[in-house]
N, C-alpha and C positions, 0 to 999 in steps of 0.2 A: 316078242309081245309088245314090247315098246312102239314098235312100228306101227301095230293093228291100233295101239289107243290114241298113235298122230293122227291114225287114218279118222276113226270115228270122231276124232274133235274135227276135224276138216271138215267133214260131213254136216256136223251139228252147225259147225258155222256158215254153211251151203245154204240149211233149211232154215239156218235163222234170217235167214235174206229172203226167202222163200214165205217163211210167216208175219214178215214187217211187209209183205210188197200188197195193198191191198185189193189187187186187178188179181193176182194170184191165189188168192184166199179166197176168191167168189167160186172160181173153178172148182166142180166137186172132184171131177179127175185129179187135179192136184194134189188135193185132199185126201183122197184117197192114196196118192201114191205116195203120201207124206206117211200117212199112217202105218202104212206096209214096212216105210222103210223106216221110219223109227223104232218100229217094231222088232225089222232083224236086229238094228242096231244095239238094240237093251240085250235082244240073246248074245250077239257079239262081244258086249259087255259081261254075260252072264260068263260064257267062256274065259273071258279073260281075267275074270274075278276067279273062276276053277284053277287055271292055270296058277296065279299067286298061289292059290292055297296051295300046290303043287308042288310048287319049287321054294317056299316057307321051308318045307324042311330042309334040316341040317343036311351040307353036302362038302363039308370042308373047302379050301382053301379055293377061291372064285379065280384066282388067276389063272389055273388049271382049266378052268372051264370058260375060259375072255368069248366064245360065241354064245353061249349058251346065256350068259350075265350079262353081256357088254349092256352098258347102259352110264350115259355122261349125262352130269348136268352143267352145260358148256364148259367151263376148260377143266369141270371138277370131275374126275373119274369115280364113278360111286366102283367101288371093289371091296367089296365086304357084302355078306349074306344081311346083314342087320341093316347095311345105309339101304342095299335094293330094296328090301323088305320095307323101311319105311319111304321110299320116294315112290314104290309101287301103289303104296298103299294110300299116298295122296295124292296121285293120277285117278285112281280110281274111285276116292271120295270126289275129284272133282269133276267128273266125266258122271260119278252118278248124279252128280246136281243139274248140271245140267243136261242129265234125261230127264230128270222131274221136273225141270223148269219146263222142257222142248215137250213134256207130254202134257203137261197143264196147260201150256200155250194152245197148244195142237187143240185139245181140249175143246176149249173154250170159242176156240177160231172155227172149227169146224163141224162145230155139234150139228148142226142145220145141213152141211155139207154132204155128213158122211151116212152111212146106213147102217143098220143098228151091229151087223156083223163087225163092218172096221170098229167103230165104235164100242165094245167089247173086245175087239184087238188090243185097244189103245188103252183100255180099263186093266187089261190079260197082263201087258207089256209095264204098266206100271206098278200093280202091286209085286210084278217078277222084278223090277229095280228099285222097289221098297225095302221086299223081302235080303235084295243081297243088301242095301244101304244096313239093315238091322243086322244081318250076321257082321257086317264089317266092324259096324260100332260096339257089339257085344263080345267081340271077340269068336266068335263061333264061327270060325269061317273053315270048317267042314261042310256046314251049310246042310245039315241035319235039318232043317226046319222046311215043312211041305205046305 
């Protein structure tokens, strides 16, 4: 899981180069393919916010399971269900911030660009990374809420 959250910060910081280049933001192609993919990006997050809630529960002793956990914060080995639980859990505050930041930008850069479909994409994509932002901060991260 760890990997998939490198991957999409790589990403966001792809399309943040991508929404500061202003020859790029004219293109409505661009635009549109920015929207597509910030869009999988949020479900990819959606998943990866499923997954924590997943493996939250108790499962005894993490050494036992070093692929399933493995997860360092450079030379600090997190091994304990409670360090993963919380270093996951602020990946994922910080990756949601910066979908709300990349969809407000997106926003705003391509309202003129885009067609009203992407553009309720991008509406779709954000209140689905509001929605998990609330269960995370509420504790509710069954994620009962529709």
């Amino acid at each position: 899981m760890h990997i998939a959250i490198a991957r999409v910060k790589s990403t966001y910081q792809q399309y943040s180069q991508i929404l500061s280049c202003s020859h790029c933001t004219l293109l409505s192609d661009h635009m549109m393919l920015a929207a597509v993919v910030i869009s999988k990006l949020v479900s990819i997050l959606e998943e990866i916010f499923h997954v924590y809630v997943r493996r939250r529960t108790p499962r005894g002793d993490l050494n036992h399971q070093s692929d399933y956990w493995s997860l360092s914060v450079g030379e600090y080995m997190v091994d304990s269900e409670i360090e993963w639980a919380a270093v996951m859990k602020v990946l994922i505050v910080i990756l949601l911030k910066r979908t709300l930041d990349t969809l407000g930008c997106l926003k705003r850069i391509a309202k003129a660009n885009l067609r009203e479909a992407q553009f309720s994409m991008l509406r779709a994509a954000e209140q689905k990374a509001e929605r998990i932002s609330l269960d995370l901060q509420s504790g509710d991260v069954g994620g009962s809420r529709t």
